[in-house]
TORFIZA-139196 format. One record per residue (C-alpha): residue number from 1; residue in one letter; z, y, x. Coordinates in Angstrom, 3 decimals. Layout:
+-----+-----+----------+----------+----------+
|   n | res |        z |        y |        x |
+-----+-----+----------+----------+----------+
| NUM |   A |        Z |        Y |        X |
...
+-----+-----+----------+----------+----------+
This chain:
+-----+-----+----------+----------+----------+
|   n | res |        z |        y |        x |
+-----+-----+----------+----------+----------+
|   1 |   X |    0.000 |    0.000 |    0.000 |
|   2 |   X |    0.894 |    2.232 |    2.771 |
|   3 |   X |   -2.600 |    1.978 |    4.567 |
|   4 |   X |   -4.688 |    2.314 |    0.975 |
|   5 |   X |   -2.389 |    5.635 |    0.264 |
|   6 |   X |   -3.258 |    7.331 |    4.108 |
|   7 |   X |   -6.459 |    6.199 |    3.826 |
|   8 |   X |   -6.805 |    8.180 |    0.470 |
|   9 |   X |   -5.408 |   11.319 |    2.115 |
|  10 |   X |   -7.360 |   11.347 |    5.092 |
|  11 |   X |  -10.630 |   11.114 |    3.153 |
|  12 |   X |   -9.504 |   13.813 |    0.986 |
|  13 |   X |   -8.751 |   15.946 |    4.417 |
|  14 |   X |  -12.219 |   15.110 |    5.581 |
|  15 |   X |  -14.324 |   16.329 |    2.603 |
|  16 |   X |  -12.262 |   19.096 |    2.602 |
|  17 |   X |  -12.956 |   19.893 |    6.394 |
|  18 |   X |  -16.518 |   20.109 |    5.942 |
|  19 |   X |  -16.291 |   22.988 |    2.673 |
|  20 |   X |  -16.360 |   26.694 |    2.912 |
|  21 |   X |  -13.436 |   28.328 |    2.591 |
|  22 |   X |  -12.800 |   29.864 |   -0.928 |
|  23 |   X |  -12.754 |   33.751 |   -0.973 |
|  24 |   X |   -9.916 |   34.768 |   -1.290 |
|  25 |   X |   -6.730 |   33.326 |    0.145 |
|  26 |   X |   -3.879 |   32.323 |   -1.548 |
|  27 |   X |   -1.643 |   34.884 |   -2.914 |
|  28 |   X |    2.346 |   33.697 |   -3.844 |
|  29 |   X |    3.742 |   34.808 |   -6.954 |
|  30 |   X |    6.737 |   34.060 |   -8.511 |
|  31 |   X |    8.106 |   31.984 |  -11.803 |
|  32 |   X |   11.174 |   29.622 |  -12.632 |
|  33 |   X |   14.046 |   30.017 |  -15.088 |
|  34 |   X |   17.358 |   31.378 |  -15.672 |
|  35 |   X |   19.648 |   29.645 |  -18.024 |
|  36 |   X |   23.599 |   30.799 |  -19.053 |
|  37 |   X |   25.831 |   29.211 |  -21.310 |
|  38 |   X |   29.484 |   29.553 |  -22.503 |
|  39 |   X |   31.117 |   26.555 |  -22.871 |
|  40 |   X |   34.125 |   24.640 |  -24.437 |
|  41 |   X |   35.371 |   21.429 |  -23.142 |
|  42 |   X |   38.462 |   18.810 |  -23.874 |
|  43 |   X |   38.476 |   16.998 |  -20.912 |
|  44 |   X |   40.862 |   13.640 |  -20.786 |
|  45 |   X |   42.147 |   12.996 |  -17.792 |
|  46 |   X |   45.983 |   11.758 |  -17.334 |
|  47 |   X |   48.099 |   14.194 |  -15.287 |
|  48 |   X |   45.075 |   16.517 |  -15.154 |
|  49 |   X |   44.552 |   20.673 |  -16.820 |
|  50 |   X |   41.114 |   21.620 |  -16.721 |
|  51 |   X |   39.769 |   25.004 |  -18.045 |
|  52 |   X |   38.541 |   24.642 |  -21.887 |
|  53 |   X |   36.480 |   28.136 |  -21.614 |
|  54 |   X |   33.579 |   28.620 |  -18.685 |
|  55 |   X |   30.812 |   30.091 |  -17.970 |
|  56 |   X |   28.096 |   27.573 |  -16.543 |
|  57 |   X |   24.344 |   28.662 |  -15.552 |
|  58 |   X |   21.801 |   27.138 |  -13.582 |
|  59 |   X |   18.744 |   29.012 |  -12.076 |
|  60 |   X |   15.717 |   28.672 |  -10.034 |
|  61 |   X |   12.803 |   31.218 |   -8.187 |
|  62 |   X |    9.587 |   29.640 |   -7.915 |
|  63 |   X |    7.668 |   30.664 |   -4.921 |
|  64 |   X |    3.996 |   29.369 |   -6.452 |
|  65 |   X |    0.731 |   30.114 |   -5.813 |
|  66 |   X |   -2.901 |   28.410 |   -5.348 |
|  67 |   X |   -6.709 |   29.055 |   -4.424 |
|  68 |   X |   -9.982 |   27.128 |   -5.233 |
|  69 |   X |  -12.625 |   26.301 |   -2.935 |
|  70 |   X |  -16.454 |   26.327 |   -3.057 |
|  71 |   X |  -16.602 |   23.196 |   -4.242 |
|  72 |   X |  -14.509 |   23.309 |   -6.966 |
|  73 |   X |  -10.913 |   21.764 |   -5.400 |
|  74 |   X |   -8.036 |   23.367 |   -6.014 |
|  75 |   X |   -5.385 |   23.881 |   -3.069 |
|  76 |   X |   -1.954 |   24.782 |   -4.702 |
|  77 |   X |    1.590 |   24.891 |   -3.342 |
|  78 |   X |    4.887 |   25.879 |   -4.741 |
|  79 |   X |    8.831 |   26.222 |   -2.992 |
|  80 |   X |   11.531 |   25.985 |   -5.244 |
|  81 |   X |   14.706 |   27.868 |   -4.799 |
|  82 |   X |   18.070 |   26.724 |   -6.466 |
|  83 |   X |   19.646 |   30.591 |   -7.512 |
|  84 |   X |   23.219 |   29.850 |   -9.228 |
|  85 |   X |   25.878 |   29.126 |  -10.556 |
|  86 |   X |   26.470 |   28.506 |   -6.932 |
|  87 |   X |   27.830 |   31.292 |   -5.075 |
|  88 |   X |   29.015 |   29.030 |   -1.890 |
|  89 |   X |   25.574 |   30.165 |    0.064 |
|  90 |   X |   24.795 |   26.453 |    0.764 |
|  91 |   X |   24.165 |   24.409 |   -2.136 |
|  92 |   X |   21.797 |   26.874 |   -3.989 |
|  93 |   X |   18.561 |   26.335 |   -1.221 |
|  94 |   X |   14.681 |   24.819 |   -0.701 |
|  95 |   X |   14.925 |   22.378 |   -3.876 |
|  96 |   X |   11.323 |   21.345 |   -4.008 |
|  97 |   X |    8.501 |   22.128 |   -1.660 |
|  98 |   X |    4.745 |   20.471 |   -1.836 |
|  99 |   X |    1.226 |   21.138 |   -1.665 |
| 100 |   X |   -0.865 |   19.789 |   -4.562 |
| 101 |   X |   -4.927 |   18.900 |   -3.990 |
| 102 |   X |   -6.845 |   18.287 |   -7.175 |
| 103 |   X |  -10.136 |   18.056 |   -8.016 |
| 104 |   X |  -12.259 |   15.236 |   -9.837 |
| 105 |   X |  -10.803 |   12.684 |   -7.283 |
| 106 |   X |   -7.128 |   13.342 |   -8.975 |
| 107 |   X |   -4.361 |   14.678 |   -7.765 |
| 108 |   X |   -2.731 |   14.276 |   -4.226 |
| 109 |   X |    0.972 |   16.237 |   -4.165 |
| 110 |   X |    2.355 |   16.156 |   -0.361 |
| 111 |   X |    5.897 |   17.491 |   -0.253 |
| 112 |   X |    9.439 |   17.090 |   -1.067 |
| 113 |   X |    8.583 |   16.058 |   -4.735 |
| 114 |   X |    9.632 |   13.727 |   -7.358 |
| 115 |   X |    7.827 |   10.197 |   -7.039 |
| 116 |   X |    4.649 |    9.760 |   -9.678 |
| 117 |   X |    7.060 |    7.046 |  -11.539 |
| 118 |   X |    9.471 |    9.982 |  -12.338 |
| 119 |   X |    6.907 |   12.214 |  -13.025 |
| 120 |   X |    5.167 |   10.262 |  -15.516 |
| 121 |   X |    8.408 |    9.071 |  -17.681 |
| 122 |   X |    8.518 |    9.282 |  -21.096 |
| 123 |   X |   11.535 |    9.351 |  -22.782 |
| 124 |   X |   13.795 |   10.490 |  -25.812 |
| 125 |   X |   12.289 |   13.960 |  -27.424 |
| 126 |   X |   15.620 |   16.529 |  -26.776 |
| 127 |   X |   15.115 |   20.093 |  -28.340 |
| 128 |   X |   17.910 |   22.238 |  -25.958 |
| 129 |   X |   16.761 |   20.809 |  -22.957 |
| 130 |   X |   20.170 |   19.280 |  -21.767 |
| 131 |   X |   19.274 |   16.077 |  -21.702 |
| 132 |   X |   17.323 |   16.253 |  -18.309 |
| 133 |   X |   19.099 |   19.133 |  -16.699 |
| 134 |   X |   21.569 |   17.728 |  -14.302 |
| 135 |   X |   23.927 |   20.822 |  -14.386 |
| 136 |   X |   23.970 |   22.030 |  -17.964 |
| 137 |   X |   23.896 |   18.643 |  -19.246 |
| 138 |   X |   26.418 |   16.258 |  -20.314 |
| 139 |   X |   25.789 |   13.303 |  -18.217 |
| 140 |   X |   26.453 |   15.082 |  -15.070 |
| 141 |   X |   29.995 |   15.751 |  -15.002 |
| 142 |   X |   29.723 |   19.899 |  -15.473 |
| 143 |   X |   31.733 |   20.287 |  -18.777 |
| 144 |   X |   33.617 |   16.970 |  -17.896 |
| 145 |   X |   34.823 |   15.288 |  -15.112 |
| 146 |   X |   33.277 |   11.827 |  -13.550 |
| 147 |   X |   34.891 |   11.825 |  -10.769 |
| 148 |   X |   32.758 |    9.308 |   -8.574 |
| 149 |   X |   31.046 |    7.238 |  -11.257 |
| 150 |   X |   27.861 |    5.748 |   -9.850 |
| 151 |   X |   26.462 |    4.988 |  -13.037 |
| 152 |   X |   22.376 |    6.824 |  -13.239 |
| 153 |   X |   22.681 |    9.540 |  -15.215 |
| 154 |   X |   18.560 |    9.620 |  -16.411 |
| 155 |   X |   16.395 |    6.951 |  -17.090 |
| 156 |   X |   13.671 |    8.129 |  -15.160 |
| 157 |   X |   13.699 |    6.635 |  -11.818 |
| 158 |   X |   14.723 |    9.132 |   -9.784 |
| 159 |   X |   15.020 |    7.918 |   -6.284 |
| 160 |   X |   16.087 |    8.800 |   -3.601 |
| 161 |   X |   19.099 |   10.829 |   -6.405 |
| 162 |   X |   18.428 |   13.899 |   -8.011 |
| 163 |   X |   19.523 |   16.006 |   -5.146 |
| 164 |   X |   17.702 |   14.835 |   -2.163 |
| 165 |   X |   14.241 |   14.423 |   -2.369 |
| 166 |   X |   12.192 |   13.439 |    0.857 |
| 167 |   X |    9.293 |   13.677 |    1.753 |
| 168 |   X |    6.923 |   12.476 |   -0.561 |
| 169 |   X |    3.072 |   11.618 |   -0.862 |
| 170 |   X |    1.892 |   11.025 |   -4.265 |
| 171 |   X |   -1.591 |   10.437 |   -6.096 |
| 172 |   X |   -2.787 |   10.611 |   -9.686 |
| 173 |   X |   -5.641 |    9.854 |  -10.625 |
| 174 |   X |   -7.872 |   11.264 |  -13.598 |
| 175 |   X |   -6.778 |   10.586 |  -17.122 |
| 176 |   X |   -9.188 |    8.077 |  -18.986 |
| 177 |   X |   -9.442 |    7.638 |  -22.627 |
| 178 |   X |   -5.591 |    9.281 |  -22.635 |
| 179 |   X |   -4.071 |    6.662 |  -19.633 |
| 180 |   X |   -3.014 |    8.324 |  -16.654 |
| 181 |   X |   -1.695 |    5.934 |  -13.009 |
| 182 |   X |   -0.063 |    7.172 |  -10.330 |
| 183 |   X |    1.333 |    6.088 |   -6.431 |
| 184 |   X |    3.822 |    7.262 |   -4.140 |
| 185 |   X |    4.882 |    6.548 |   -0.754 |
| 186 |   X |    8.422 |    7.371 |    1.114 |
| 187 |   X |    8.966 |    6.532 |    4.353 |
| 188 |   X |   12.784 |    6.845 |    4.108 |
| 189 |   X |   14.696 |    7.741 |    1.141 |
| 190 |   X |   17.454 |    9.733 |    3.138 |
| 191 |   X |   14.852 |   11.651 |    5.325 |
| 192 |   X |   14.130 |   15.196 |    5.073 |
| 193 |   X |   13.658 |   18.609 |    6.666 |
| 194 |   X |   11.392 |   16.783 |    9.548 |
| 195 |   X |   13.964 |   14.343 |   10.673 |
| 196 |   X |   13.185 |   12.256 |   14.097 |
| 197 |   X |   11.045 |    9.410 |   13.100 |
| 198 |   X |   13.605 |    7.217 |   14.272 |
| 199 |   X |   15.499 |    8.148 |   11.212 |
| 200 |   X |   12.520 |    5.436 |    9.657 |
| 201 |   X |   14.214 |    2.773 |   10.917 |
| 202 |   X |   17.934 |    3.393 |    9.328 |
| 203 |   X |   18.645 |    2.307 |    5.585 |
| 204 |   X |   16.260 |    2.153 |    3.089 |
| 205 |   X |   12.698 |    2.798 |    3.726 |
| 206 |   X |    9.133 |    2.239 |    2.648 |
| 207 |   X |    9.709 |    2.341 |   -0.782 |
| 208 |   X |    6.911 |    2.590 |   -2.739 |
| 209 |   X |    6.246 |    3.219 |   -5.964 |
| 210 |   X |    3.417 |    2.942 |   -9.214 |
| 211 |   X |    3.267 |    4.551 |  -12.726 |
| 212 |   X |    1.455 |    4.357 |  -15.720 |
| 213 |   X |    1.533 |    6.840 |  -18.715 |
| 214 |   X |   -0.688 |    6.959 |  -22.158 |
| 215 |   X |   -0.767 |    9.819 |  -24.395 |
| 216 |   X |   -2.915 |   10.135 |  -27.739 |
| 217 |   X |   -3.545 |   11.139 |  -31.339 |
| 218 |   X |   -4.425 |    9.075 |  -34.352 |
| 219 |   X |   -4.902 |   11.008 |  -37.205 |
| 220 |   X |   -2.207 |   13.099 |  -37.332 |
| 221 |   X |    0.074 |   11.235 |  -35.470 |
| 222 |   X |    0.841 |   11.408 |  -31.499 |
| 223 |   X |    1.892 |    8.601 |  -29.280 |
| 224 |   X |    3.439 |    8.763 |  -25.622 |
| 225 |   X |    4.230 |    5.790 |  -23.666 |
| 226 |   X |    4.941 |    5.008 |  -19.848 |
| 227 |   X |    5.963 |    2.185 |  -17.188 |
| 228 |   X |    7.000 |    3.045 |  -13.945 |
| 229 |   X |    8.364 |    0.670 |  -10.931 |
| 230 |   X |    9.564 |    1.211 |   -7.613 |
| 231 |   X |   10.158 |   -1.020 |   -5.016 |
| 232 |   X |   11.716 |   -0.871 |   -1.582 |
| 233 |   X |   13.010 |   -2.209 |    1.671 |
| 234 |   X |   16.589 |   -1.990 |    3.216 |
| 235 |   X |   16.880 |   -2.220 |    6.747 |
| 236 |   X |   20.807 |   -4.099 |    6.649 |
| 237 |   X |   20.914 |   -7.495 |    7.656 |
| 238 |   X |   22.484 |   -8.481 |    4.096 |
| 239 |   X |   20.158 |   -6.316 |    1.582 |
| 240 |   X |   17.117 |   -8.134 |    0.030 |
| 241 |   X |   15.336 |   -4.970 |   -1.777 |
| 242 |   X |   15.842 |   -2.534 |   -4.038 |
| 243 |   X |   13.592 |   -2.623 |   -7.007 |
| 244 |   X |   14.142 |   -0.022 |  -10.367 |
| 245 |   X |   11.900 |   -0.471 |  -13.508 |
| 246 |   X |   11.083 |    2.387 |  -16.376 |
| 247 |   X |    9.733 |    2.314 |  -19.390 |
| 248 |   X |    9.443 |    4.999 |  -22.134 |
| 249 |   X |    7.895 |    5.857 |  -25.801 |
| 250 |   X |    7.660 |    8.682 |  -28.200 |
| 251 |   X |    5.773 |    8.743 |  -31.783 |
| 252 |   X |    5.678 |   11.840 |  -33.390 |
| 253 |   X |    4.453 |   13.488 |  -37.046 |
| 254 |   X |    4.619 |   16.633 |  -39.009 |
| 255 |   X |    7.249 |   18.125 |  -36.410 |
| 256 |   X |    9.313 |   14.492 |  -36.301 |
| 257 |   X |    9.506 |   13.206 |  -33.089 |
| 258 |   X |   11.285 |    9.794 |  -32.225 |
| 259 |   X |   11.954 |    7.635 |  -28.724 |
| 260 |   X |   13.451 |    6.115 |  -26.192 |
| 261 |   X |   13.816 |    5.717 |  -22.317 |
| 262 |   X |   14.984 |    2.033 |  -20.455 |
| 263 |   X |   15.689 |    1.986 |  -16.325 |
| 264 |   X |   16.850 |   -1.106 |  -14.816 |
| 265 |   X |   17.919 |   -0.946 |  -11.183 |
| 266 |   X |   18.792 |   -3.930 |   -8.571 |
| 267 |   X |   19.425 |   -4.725 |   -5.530 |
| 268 |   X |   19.640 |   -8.216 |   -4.246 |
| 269 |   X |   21.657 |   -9.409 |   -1.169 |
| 270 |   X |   19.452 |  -12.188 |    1.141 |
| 271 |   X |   22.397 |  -14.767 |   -1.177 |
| 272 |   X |   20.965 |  -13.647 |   -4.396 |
| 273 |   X |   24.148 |  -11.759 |   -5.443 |
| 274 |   X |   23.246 |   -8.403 |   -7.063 |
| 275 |   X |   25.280 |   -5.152 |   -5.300 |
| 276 |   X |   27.823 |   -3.271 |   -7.294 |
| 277 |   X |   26.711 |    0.312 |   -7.761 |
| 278 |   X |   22.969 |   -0.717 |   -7.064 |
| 279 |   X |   22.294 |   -2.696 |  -10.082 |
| 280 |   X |   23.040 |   -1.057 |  -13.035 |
| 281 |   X |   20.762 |   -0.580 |  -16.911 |
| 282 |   X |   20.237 |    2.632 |  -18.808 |
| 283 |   X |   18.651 |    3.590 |  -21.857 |
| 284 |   X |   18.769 |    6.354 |  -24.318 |
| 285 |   X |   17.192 |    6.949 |  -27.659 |
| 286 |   X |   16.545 |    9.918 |  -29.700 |
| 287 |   X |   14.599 |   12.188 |  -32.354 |
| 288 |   X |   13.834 |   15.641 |  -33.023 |
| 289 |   X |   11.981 |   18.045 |  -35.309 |
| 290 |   X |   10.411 |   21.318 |  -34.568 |
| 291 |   X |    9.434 |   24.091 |  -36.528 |
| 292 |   X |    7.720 |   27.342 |  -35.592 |
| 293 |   X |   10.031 |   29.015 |  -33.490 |
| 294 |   X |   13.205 |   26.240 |  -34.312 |
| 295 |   X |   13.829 |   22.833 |  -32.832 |
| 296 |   X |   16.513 |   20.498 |  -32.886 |
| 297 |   X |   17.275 |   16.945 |  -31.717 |
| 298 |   X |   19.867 |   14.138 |  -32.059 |
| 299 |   X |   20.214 |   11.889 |  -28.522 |
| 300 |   X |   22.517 |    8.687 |  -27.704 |
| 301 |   X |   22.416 |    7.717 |  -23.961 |
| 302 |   X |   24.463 |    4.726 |  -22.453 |
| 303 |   X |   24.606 |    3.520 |  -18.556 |
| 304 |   X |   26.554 |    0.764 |  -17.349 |
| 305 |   X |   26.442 |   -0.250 |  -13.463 |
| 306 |   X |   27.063 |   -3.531 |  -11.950 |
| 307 |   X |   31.276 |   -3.246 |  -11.485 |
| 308 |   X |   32.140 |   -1.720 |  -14.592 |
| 309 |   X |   31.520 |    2.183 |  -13.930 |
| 310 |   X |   29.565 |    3.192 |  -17.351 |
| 311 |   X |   28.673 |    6.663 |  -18.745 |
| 312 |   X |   28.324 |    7.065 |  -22.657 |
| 313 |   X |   27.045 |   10.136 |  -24.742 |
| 314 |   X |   25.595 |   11.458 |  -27.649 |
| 315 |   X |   24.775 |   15.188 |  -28.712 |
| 316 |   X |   22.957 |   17.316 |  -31.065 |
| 317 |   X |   21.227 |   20.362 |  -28.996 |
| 318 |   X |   18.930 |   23.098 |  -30.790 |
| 319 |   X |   16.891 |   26.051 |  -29.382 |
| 320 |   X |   15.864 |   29.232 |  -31.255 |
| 321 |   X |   12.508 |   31.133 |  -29.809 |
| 322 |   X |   13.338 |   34.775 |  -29.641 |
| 323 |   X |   10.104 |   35.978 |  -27.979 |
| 324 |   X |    7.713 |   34.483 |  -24.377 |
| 325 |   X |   10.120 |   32.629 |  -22.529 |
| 326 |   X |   13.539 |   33.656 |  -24.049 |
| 327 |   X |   15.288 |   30.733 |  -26.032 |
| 328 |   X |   18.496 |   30.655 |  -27.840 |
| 329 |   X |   19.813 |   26.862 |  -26.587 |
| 330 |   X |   23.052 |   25.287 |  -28.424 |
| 331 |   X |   25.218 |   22.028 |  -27.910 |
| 332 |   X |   27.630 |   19.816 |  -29.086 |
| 333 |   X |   28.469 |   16.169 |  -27.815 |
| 334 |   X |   31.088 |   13.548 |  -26.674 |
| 335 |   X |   30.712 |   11.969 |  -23.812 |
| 336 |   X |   32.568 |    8.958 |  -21.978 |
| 337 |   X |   32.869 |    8.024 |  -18.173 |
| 338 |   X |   34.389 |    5.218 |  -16.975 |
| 339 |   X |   35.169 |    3.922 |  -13.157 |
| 340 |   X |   35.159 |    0.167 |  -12.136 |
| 341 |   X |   37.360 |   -1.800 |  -14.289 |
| 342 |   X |   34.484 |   -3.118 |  -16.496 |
| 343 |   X |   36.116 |   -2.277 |  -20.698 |
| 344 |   X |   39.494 |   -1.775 |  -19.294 |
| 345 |   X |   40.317 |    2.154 |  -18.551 |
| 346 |   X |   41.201 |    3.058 |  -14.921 |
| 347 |   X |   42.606 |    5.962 |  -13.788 |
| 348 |   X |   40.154 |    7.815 |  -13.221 |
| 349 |   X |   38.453 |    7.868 |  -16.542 |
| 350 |   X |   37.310 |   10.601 |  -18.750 |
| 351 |   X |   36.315 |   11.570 |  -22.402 |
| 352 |   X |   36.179 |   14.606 |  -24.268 |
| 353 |   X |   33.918 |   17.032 |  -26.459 |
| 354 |   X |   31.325 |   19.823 |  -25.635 |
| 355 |   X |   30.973 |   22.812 |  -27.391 |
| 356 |   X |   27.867 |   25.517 |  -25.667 |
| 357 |   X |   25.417 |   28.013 |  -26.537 |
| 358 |   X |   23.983 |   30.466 |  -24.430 |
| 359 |   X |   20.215 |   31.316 |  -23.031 |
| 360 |   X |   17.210 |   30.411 |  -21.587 |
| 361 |   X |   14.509 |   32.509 |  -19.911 |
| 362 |   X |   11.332 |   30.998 |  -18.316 |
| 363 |   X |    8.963 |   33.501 |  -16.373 |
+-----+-----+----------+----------+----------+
């Protein structure tokens, strides 16, 4: 796989050496969000006083921008850059960072990136858009605490984890007749920021990845679906592999929309045994309707990993349209995290209900 993917690329690089160069260069500009919400939280915890009342945001600058060349390929490249609610002048940095090459080949995207089985998930419909925001929403331990539950919080696979993403290459190729497929290779899942090479050779590498996504109308009706899986190799002595499977619908009509997300993730020691932590299944299911400028959704989401840690929730989210890129976004949910002792509660365990509302501005 890794000899078919640089193969790709360099064939891309060549057709592209031989072009003129488009006329103008490319200019950045700049987009992301900017989201703010006032929350309310009962948080469970034995022996434990958190505060009920915050103020939570989450925020990103895009640093975009893109050019097309004679004959007709598009060059495009974007740097993403984390803005708050972190004021500790390390967290909020580079998030993503990638150069995308279309044309009527596909797509290649070359960069700290998401894999193409992430990219092309389907899952539950979710109005507020909590459900995949890892610091506004529920499932990762903002309003309430989850102390170190290893549980996956999405069921996209999101490999390496949602905060480090290495360096990627990824292709997708033309839709057909509404399917879409997709590749991506990482050398090492812990490698970034141009790391020695010998990094390669520590932990888990190669892992490679394939995705599959349809999308269509009939009549009046729409249908989504995807499968994603992602495989790779672990340099201990003990580990087998690390594989992760996705799969995903959504059917929707006159403003109903209805589906579902599944993830299972293992890894196998070289005795057949499956790692705690490692191995773990998630799934969600949901359904929303949408109305002119109003939207609002119903979600369930469970996770349970291999040694008992588990993460359970369910919330109604809505989101107003005041004008071009400024929402009204609401919440309310329960949600349930619990560390290592299978049904049994540990110490460490936590439940409690979410109360929030704020905004959202895209630009």
């Amino acid at each position: 796989m890794k000899k078919v993917l640089f193969a790709s690329t360099a064939l891309v690089a060549l057709s592209l050496a031989g072009v003129a160069q488009a006329s103008d260069p490319i200019k950045l500009g700049l987009g992301g969000y900017s989201k703010w919400v006032v929350s309310y939280a009962d948080n469970d915890v034995a022996g434990s006083k958190f505060q009920d009342v915050d103020v939570k945001g989450t925020n990103e600058v895009h640093f975009k921008g893109s050019t097309t060349l004679d004959n007709g390929i598009k060059i495009s490249v974007q740097m993403e850059l984390e803005a708050g609610g972190q004021t500790d002048q390390t967290t909020d940095v580079i998030d993503e960072s990638y150069v995308t090459v279309s044309g009527g080949f596909g797509t290649i995207i070359a960069g700290t990136r998401w894999n193409g089985a992430y990219l092309l998930h389907v899952t539950a419909p979710e109005a507020g858009g909590f459900a995949l925001d890892s610091e506004l929403g529920i499932n990762g331990g903002t309003y309430l605490a989850k102390n170190t539950n290893s549980a996956p919080t999405t069921t996209g696979i999101d490999v390496p984890n949602t905060t480090n993403k290495p360096e990627t290459l990824t292709y997708v190729a033309p839709s057909f007749a509404g399917f879409t497929v997709g590749a991506s290779y990482v050398p090492n899942w812990s490698e970034d920021n141009r790391n020695a090479t010998a990094d390669d050779l520590i932990g888990v590498s190669d892992l490679v990845g394939f995705a599959g996504m349809y999308s269509g109308t009939f009549s009046a009706v729409t249908l989504k679906a995807s499968v994603g899986y992602v495989v790779a190799a672990d340099t201990a002595a003990t580990i087998d592999g690390h594989d992760q499977l996705s799969l995903g619908a959504q059917v929707g009509y006159a403003g109903f929309s209805v589906g579902g997300g599944y993830r299972k993730m293992w890894t196998e020691t070289n005795t057949g045994a499956m790692v705690d932590g490692l191995t773990a299944t998630t799934w969600t299911v949901g359904g929303m309707y949408a109305q002119g400028p109003f939207a609002v959704s119903i979600n369930y989401f469970d996770s349970t990993a291999k040694g008992g840690d588990s993460i359970e929730s369910y919330f109604i989210s809505g989101k107003y349209n005041l004008g071009a890129g400024v929402d009204l976004i609401g919440m309310i949910g329960y949600g349930d995290f619990n560390e290592g002792n299978g049904s049994a509660r540990d110490t460490n365990y936590n439940d409690g209900w979410v109360i929030t509302s704020g905004i959202a501005l895209a630009f």
